[in-house]
N, C-alpha and C positions, 0 to 999 in steps of 0.2 A: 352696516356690513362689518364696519371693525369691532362693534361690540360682540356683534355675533362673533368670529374669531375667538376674539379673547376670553370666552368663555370654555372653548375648547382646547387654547394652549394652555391656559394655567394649570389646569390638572394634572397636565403631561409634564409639567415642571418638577411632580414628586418622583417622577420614575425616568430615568435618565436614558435608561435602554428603548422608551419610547420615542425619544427624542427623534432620532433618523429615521421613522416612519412617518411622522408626522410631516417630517420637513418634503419627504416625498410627496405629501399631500397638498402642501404648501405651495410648490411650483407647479403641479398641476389643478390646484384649485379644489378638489376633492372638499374642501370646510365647506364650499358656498353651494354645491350641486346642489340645486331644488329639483323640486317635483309637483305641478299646483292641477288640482282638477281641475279650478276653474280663476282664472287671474284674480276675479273681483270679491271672491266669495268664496273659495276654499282657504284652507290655512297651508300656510311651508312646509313642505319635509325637508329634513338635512341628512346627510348621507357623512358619516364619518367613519374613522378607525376605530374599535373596540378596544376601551383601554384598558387594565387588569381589572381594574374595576367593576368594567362590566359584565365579565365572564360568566360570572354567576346569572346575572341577568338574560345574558341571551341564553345560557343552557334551559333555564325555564322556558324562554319566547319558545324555543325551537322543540321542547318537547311538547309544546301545547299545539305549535302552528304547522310544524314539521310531520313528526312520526305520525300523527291522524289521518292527515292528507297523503302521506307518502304513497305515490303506488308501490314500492315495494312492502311495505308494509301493510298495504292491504290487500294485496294481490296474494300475501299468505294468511293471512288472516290475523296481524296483531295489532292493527290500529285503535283495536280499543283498549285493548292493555297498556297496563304502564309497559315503558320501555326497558328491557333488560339490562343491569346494570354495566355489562361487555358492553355495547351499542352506545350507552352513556360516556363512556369510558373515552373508547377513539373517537368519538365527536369531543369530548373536552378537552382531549390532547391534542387534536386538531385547532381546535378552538388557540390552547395557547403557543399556538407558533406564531401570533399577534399579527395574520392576515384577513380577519375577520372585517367585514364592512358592515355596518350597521345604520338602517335608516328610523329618521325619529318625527315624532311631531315637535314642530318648536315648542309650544306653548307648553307642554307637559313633560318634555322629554320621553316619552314614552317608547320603545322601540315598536314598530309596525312590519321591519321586513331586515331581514339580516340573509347575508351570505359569508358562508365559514369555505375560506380557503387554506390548502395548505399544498407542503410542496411535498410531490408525491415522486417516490423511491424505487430503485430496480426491485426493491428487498422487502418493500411493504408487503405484498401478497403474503409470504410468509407470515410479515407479521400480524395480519388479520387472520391466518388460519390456525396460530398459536393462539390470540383471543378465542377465538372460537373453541377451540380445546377447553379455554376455560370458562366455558357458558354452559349453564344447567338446561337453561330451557331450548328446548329442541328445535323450534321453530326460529327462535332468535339467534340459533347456532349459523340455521340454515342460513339465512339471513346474510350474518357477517363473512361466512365460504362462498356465497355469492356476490357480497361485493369486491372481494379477493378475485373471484373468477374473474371479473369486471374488468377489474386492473390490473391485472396481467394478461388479460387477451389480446389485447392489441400491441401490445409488446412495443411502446414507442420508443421507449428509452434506446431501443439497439437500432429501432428503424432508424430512429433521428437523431442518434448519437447525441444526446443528453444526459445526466447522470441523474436531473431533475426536474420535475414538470411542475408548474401551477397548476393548479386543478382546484375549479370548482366546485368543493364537495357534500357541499349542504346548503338549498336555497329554499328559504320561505317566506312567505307573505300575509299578515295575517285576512281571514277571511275577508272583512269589513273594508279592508283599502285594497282589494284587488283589482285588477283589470284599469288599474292608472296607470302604469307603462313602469313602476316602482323595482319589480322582479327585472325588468329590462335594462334600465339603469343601474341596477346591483353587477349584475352580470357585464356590464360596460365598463362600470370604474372598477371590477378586476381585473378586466382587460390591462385599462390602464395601469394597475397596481403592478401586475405583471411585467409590464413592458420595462416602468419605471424603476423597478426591483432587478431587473439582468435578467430576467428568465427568456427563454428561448423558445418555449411552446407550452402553450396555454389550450387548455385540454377543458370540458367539462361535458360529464357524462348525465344524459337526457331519458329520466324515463318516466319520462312523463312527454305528452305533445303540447304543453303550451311551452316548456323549455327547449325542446327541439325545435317545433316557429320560431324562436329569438336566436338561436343557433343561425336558424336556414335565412335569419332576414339579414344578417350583419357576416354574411356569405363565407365562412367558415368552415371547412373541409369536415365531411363526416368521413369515418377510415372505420367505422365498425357498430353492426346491427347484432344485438343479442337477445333474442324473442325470448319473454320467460316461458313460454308452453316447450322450450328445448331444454331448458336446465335441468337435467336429470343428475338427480345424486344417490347411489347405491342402488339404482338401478329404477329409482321410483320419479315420478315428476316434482318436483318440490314447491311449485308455485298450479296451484287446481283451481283457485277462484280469481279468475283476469279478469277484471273489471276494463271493459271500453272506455275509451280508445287508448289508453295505456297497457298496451298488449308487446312491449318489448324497451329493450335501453340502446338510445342510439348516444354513440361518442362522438362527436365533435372534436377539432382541434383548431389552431391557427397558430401558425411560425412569425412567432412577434417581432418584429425589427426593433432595433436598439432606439432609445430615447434620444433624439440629437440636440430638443432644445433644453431638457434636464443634464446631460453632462455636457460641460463646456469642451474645449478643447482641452489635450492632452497638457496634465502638468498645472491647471488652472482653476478646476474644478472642485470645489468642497466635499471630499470623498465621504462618504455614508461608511463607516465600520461598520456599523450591527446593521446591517439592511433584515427587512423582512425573510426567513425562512435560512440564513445565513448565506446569502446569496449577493453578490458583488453588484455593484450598483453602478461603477464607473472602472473600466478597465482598466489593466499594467500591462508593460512592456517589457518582456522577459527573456534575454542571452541563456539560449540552453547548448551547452558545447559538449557531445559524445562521439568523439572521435575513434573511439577502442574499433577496429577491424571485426568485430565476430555479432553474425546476426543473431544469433540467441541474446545476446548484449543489447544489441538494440530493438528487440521487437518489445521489451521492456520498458525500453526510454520513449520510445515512438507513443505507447497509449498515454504516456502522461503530460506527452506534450500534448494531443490533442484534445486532453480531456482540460488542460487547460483553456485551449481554444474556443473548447466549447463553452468555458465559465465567460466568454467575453474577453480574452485576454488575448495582446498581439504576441506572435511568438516569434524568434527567428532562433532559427539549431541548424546548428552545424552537424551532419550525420552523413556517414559512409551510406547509409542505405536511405536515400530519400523516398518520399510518399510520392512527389510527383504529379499531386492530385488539384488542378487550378480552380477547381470548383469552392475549395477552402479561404475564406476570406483570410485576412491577418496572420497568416499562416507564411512565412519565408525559409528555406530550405537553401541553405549553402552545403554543396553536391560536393564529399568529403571520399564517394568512393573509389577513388584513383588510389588509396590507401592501398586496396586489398593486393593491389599487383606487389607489395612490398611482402606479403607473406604467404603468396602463392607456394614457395620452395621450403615453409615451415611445413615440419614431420612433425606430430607429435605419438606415431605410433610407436614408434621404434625406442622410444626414451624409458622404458622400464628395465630394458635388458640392455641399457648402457648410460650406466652414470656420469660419465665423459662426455655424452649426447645431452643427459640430462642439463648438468651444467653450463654447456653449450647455450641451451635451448633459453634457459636463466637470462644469461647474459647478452644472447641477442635480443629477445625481449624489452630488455632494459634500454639496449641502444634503439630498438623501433620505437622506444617511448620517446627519446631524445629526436627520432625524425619525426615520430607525430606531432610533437608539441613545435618543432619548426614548420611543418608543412602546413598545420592548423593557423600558426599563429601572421604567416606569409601570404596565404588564403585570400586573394583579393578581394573576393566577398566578406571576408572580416574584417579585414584591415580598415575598409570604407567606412565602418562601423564604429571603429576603435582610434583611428589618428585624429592628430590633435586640430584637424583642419574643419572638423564637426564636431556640433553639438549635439548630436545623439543622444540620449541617455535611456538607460534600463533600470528597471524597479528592482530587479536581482539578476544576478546569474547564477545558472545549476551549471555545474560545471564535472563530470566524469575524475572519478579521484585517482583512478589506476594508471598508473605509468608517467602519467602528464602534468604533476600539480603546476608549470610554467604560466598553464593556460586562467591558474588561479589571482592571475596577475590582472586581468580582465575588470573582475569584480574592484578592486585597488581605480585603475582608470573611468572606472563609471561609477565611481564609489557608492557602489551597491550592495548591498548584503548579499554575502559566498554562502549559497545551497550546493552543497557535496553530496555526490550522488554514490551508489556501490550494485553493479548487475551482480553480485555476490560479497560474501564478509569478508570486512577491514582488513589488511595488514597490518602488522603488530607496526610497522614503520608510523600508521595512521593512528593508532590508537594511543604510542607514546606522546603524539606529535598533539592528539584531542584530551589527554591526558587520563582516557577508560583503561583501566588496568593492563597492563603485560604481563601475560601466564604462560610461561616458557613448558611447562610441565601437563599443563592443563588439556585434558580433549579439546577446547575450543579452538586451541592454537593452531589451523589446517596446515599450516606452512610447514609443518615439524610432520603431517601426514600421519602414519601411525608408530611413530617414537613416543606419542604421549598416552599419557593413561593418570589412576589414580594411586596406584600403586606401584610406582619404578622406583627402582632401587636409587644408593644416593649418586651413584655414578652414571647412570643414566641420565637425572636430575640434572647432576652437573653441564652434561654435553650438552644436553637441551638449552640448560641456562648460556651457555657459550654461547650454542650456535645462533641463538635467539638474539641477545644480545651485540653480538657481531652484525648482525644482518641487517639491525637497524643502526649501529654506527656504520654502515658503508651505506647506508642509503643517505645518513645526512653530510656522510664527508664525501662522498664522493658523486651517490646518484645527484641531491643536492643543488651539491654545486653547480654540476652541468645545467642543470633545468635553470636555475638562477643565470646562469650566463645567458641563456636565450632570451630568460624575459627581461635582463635589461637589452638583449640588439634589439627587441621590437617599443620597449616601454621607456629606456633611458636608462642611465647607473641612478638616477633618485629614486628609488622606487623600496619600501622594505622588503627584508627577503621572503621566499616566497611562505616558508616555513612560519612567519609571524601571520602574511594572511591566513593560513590553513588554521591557524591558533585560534582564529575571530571568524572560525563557519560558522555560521546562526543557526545552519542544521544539517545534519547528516542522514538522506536515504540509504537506509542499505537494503536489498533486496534479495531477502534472508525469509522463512518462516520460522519465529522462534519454537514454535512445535520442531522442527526438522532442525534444530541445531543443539550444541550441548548451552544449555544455562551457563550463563556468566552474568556477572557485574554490567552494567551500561551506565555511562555517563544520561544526565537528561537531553542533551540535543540529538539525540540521534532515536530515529521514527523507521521502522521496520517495517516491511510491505512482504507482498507477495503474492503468487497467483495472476497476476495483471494484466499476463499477454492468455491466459486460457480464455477460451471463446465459451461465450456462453452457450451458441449453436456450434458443433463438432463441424468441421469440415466437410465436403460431402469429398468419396472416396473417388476414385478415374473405373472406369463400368468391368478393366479387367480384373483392377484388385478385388473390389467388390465381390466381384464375382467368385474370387479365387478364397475370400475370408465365410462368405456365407455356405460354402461347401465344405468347408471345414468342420463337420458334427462332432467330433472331438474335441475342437476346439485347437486353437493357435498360438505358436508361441511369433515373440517379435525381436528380434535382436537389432539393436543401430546404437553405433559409437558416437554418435554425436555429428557436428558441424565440423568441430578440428581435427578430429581422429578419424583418418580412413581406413577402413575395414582391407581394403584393395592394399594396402603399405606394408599389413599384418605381415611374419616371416611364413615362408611355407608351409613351415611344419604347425604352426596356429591355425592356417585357414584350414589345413586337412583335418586337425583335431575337431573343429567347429563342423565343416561338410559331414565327416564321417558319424560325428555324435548325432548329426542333424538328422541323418540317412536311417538310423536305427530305434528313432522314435515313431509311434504310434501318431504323434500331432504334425499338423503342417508348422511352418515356418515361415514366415514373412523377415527377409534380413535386409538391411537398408547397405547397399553395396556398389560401390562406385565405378565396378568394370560388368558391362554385362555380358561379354564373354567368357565368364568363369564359368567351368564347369560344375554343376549342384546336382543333387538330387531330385528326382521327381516329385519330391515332399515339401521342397522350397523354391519360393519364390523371392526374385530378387528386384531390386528397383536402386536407382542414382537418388529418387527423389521420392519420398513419401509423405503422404501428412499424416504426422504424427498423432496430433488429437483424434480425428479420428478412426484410425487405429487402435488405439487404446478406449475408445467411446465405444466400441464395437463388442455385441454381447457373446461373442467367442472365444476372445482373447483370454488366455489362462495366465500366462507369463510373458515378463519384460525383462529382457535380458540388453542391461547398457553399459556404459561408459561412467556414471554415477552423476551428469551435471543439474545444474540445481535447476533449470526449466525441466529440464525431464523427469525428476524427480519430483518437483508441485504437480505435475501432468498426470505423472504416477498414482499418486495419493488423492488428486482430484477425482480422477475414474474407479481408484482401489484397484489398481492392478499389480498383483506381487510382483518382486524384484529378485533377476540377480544382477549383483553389481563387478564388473571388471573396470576398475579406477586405472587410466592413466598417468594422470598428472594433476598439480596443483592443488585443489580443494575437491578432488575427485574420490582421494582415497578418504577423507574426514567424510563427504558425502555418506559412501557405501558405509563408513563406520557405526555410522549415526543409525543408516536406516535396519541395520542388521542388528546395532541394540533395540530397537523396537521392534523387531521381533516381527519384519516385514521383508528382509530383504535374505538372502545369502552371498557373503565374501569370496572371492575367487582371484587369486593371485596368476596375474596371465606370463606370467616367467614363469612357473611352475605348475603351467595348468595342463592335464592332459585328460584323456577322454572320456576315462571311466568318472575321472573325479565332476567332469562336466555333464555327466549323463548321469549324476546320481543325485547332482544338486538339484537340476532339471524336475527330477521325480519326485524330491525330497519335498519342493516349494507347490509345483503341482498337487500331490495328493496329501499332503499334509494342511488340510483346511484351516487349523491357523493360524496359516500366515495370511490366508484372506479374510478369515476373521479379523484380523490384529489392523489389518488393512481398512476395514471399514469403520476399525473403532476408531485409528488415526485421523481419516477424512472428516467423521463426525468433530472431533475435537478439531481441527482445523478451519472449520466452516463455523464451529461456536463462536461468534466473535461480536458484539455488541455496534462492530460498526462495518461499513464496508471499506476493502483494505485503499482502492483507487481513492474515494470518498474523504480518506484519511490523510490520505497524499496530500490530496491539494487544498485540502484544510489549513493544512500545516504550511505548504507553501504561502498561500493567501494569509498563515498568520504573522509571518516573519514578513512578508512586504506592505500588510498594515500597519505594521508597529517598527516598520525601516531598521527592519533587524530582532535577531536577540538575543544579544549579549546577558540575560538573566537568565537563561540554559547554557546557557557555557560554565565550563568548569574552569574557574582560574587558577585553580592550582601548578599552570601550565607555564603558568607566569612570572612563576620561583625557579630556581634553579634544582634541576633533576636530583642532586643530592639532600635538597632541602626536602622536594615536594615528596621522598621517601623516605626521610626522617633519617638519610645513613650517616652524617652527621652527630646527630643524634647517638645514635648505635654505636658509633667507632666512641663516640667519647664516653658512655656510660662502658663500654667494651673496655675501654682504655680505665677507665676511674675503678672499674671492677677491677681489673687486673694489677692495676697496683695497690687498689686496698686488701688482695690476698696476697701481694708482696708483703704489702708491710705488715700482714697479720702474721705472712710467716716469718718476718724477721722478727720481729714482736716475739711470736712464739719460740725461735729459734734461739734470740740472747735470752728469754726469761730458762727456759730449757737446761743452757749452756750455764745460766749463772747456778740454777739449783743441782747442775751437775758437778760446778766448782766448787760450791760451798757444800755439798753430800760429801765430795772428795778429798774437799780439807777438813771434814770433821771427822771421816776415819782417819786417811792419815798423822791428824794430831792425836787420834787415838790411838791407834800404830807405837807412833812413838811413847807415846805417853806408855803406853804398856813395857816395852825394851825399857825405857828407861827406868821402871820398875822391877821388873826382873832384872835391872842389873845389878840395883842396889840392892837387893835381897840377895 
């Protein structure tokens, strides 16, 4: 036995990244799995991992043993063909995601039966029907659009809330050793490979019935039959010659339970980094605190807590708006929304037409930061967590960056690597503090609203420079401070300030699409998302809206201010302007309106509550008439539905800037908005196609994206708590002093060295000047005289 072994680690010894699959295999024993016909008189098979090595190898086994026998493959007729290089292609790329099992004869090594697993994706379908695009041969097109239909029919990823499946995707056996239980046991130690690798459901589709028997014997849920004599494509049947009894593809699934005697107890265990398909092998325990009061804020944070949970990971968050949901293992919910009573009496509608209001609104903010991060940090569900009377500990904390960095004190106590999160883009306070450039001037800057541009004069330039710079000295001398005073009453005066933690985030989400914002500079720890909380199924609508949107043959427009802007606050003479302009359109109206006693027109219809997606998912919809916030704008551009923007506050008026330079949206100033100018925009973005052109070209380029945006998240999370941080994306320039780390130092002293070497060039120049004008002067006047004294003696 041991030699046997050591015949299959040594090899794995040249390639390092094989190492944690192996070891997988090692605790479950996978080296020694036999398979004997007959105890006295057959020889061994061995069933192992496929190592790069062999790739080449099984690609032949599997073109000889595979595509022949395939019924899909014969059911259209190309089993006798060589296989189309597309079909070659995503079986080898398949092949090296290194979950391939391979069984062998001892004596000869020879492979006899292999199965190519890989982990299968919400986003794959697409990508089999881009291969297909690039397939010449017709039938082998059909082929790859049909195993696309395959996998995406059943659509598990959303039923079962996974982001990834194991799957089964290619089993063969070669003819001469069939019918010895070999395909059976292939299909088993995947199971196990699955289980042992983190995955969550293990999928393998059957179309053929001797793999559907092995399915129904080891009693595994079928969830989906798909007959080929239905496949119809462009109108025709694509599969004419079904060979019995292989007359359809049944899917199979089973919800694998986590491995209890492969990972040890928490904190003990030999964690797998590179597992199979890059998929977690041994859970973390993750402090995620978003406290911010505003549910667009958190329907955000919410999907990526649980898409952690679903990677196997324990979670506990602290959120104002809890799931609630007990059916969730490892999943803890400290219940934060007693918050919202504190800004029940916040207006944000009234703040355009009074700068007094506005500033107001600034500065209680600031102080509701200063009670969220007490009332968070007081929390006796946290606190349980965090005193020094337990030993708890977390793999990291994500921690909400806006108003509360106190709470950043947490990761310090559990000394864990700080993930900073952002439901929208940085504050300049954030960005001096992560050391990403400060552009006082620059569109990016939202804080500054539309004072900024590329072309402002130098006095413009200057106030911006002020005001910018001001705004982040009162956050460190004074917002600060206070936050620092809280977290030493919960954490002790030993503790560094909070500002040094914020310095040593390992990474920064911000929840931004850089399509929809102006280009800047980014330091490298900071990872961009977006899209997150849009549903991939639209909401279904209440049977009166419905009703009232598909009777609309014109088509519909939709107005809603948001979560924090109420429409019902608006001044009278606005809601009349909005009624009346409403009342003299040709389209209905759907306005999202929080008194439903308002008198409207017969052409509008109003609601306290709508769902928004789908509304906009809906094929009537002309125009979105909002508030400018950045959920409702990915919503926007996910559906292509044009925009006009009326920006309240914050990062509302940069929003509408943004979307109106790309030539999607129209600007509307609601202080000086009145009825013509709103009934002309209305018609301007309606009949002027494009802007839904421009709309579709946006969406396309947004959706272009090499990875998926959630998928990318927690990548990134998962790589900062394998590598207990990372400080090698951090920007240390943070770590010098602010006059160094911008060279003005620098500047004031060649500034200063310039200016006194045109000193002294002009004294220089000044006495040489002054001497050639004393010496010119004494050489007339000694001629002067010299002439008098001439003429007198003559």
């Amino acid at each position: 036995m041991i030699s046997i072994l050591s015949r299959f680690i040594c090899p794995v010894a040249r390639c390092a990244k094989y190492e944690s699959h192996l070891g997988v295999f090692r605790n479950r024993g996978y080296h020694l799995r036999t398979i004997m016909k007959n105890y006295s008189t057959q020889p061994v098979y061995k069933t192992r991992l496929a190592l790069p090595d062999d790739y080449d190898n099984v690609m032949t086994f599997m073109c000889d043993a595979f595509y022949k026998d395939d019924p899909t493959m014969v059911n259209i007729g190309l089993s006798k063909q060589e296989p189309a290089s597309s079909l070659l292609q995503i079986m080898y790329n398949e092949i090296r995601e290194g979950m391939t099992l391979i069984v062998e004869e001892e004596e000869d090594e020879c492979i006899i039966g292999a199965v190519v697993n890989a982990g299968s994706c919400p986003w794959d379908p697409d990508k089999f029907v881009e291969f297909a695009r690039c397939c010449e041969c017709g039938p082998s097109r059909d082929v790859i659009e049909f195993d696309a239909y395959v996998t995406g029919k059943p659509n598990l990823w959303e039923r079962y809330c996974v982001l990834k499946i194991f799957e089964c995707s290619y089993l063969a056996v070669r003819r001469d050793f069939r019918k010895q239980g070999i395909a059976r046991k292939l299909v088993l130690d995947s199971w196990y490979l699955a289980r042992d690798c983190g995955y969550r459901l293990f999928r393998v589709d059957c179309n053929n019935r001797y793999i559907a028997r092995i399915a129904e014997g080891y009693g595994w849920k079928r969830v989906c039959i798909i007959p080929f004599h239905e496949y119809v494509r462009d109108g025709e049947l694509v599969f004419k010659n079904i060979v019995e009894p292989h007359t359809d593809v049944e899917i199979y699934i089973d919800q694998v339970a986590l491995c209890k005697d492969y990972c040890p107890s928490y904190k003990t265990c030999d964690k797998i980094t590179s597992a199979p398909g890059h998929n977690l092998t041994c859970s973390e325990r993750l402090l995620i605190i978003t406290p911010t009061p505003s549910y667009s804020h958190q329907i955000v944070f919410r999907v990526i807590c649980l898409a952690l949970n679903q990677r196997g990971h324990e979670i506990v968050t602290l959120t104002p708006n809890i799931l609630n949901d007990t059916s969730i293992t490892n999943y803890t919910e400290i219940d934060f929304g007693f918050i919202y009573e504190k800004i029940d009496d916040t207006d944000m509608s009234q703040t355009r037409w009074n700068l007094t209001q506005l500033a107001g609104l600034k500065t209680r903010l600031l102080t509701l930061g200063h009670n969220i991060a007490e009332d968070a940090l007081s929390h006796p569900d946290l606190v349980k967590y965090y005193t020094n009377r337990t030993d708890m500990q977390f793999d990291a904390v994500i921690a909400e960056m806006i108003m509360t960095p106190a709470i950043y004190m947490l990761a310090h106590r559990f000394n864990a690597p700080l993930i900073g999160i952002m439901s929208m883009d940085l504050q300049n306070c954030h960005r001096f503090t992560l050391g990403s450039p400060v552009l006082p001037s620059h569109p990016s800057n939202w804080e500054l609203e539309n004072l900024t541009g590329l072309n402002l004069s130098f006095w413009r330039r200057l106030i911006n420079f002020i005001n910018t710079w001001w705004s982040i000295h009162s956050w460190f001398n004074n917002f600060a401070i206070k936050q620092q005073k809280i977290a030493e009453k919960y954490f002790g005066n030993n503790i560094p300030h909070i500002t040094d933690v914020a310095k040593n985030m390992s990474l920064v989400l911000i929840n931004q699409e850089p399509l929809l914002r102006y280009a800047r500079p980014e330091i490298p720890n900071i990872v961009h998302f977006s899209g997150l909380h849009i549903k991939k199924t639209p909401p279904s609508l209440p049977k009166n809206l419905k009703a009232f949107l598909d009777s609309a043959t014109n088509g519909f427009i939709y107005m809603s201010l948001g979560s924090n802007t109420k429409s019902k606050l608006l001044p009278k003479k606005i809601l009349e302007i909005f009624a009346n302009t409403f009342a003299n359109l040709s389209y209905k109206v759907l306005w999202k309106f929080e008194n439903d006693s308002y008198h409207i027109p017969p052409n509008v219809f109003i609601s306290k509550w709508i769902p928004q997606q789908g509304v906009l998912a809906h094929p009537n919809i002309k125009l979105f008439i909002y508030q400018g916030g950045l959920q409702s704008t990915e919503e926007a551009v996910h559906y292509a539905v044009p925009l006009i923007g009326i920006p309240f506050v914050f990062d509302q008026v940069y929003q509408v800037m943004k979307m109106v330079s790309l030539g999607v949206a129209r600007y509307l100033d609601i202080v000086r908005l009145t009825g013509s100018e709103l009934y002309d925009a209305i018609i301007e973005v309606i009949d002027d196609k494009g802007y839904k052109d421009r709309m579709l070209a946006l969406r396309a380029l947004t959706k272009d994206k090499p990875y998926d945006s959630l998928e990318n998240v927690i990548w990134w999370i998962e790589f900062v708590m394998r590598h207990n941080g990372a400080p090698h994306l951090r920007f240390n320039g943070v770590d010098i002093a602010w006059y160094q780390q911008f060279d003005l130092d620098v500047i004031v002293f060649l500034t200063i060295t310039l200016f006194l070497v045109l000193c002294s060039i002009l004294a220089i120049v000044g006495w040489v000047s002054k001497k050639l004008y004393n010496m010119h002067y004494n050489d007339i006047s000694n001629r002067y005289v010299w002439f008098k004294i001439k003429v007198k003696s003559e």
